[in-house]
N, C-alpha and C positions, 0 to 999 in steps of 0.2 A: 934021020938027019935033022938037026936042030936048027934052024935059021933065026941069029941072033940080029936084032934088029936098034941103032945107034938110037939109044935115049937124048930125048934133047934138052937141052939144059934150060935150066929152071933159073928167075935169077932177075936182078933189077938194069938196067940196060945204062949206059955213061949219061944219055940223056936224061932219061927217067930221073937216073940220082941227082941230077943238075935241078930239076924241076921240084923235086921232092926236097933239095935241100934250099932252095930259095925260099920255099912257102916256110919252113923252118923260121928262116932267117927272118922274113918277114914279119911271121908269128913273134918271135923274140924280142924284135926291135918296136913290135906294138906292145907288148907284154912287160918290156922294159919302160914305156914311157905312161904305161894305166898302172905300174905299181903305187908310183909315190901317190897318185892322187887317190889310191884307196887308202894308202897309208896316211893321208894327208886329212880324211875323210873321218879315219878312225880319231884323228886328234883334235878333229874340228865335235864328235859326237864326245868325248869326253871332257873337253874344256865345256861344251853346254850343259852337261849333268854338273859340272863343278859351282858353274856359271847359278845352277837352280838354287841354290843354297841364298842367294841374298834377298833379301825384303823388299828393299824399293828397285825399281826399273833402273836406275841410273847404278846402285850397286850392282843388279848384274851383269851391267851390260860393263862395268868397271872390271870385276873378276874373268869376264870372258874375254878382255884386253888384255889382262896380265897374263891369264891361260895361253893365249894367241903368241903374245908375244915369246914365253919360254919356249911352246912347241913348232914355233915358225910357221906361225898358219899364215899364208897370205891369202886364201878363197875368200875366208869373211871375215868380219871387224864386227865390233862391236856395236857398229850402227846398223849393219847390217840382219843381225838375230830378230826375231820375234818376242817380247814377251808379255806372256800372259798369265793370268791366275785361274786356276779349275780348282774349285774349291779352298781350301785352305795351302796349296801347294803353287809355288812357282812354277812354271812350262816355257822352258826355252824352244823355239823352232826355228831353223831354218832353213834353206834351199840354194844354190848353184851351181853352176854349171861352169865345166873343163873341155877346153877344147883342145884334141888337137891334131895336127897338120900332121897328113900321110903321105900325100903327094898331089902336086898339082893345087887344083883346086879340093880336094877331096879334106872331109877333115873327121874326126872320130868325135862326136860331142856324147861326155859322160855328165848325166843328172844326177847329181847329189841333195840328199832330204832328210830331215832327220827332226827330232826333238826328244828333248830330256823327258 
């Protein structure tokens, strides 16, 4: 005689899925607000290669304005850039910082760096 024994089910529970779809949400709504400023990051690292192209300080700091302006950069301006000369080449650099608000006092600060 066989004695069959009730398998118990396997499986994510109403609550569990609540918890596990918040930290989703969460994820998403963070994930949503660090894109544009990666996107924003890549446009600020190729208006400075463009920017490397001029001779005197005041030209590049002139193309990295006009760069700025088409691609809608607001993190930095053209007074803002570094530049310098390493040998016979121009070297744009620069540096900052995006903040932002999660909740409360709490806040996400993302450092950005970079040079041509």
């Amino acid at each position: 005689m066989k004695i069959q024994f009730k398998s118990r089910q396997r499986g994510l529970s109403f609550l569990g899925l609540l918890v596990v779809g918040g930290m989703l949400a969460m994820a998403g709504v963070i994930g949503a607000q660090v894109v544009p400023t990666a996107i924003e990051y890549q446009a600020v690292l190729k208006a400075a290669k463009k920017a490397s192209e001029g001779n005197s300080v005041a030209e590049v700091r002139s193309i990295f304005a006009k760069a700025a302006a088409v691609d809608n950069i607001s993190s930095v301006t053209g007074k803002d850039i570094e530049v310098t000369k390493e040998g016979d080449k121009v070297v744009v650099s620069f540096s900052y910082q995006r903040e932002i608000h999660l909740v409360g006092p709490a806040y996400l600060t993302l450092k950005y760096a970079g040079r041509s």
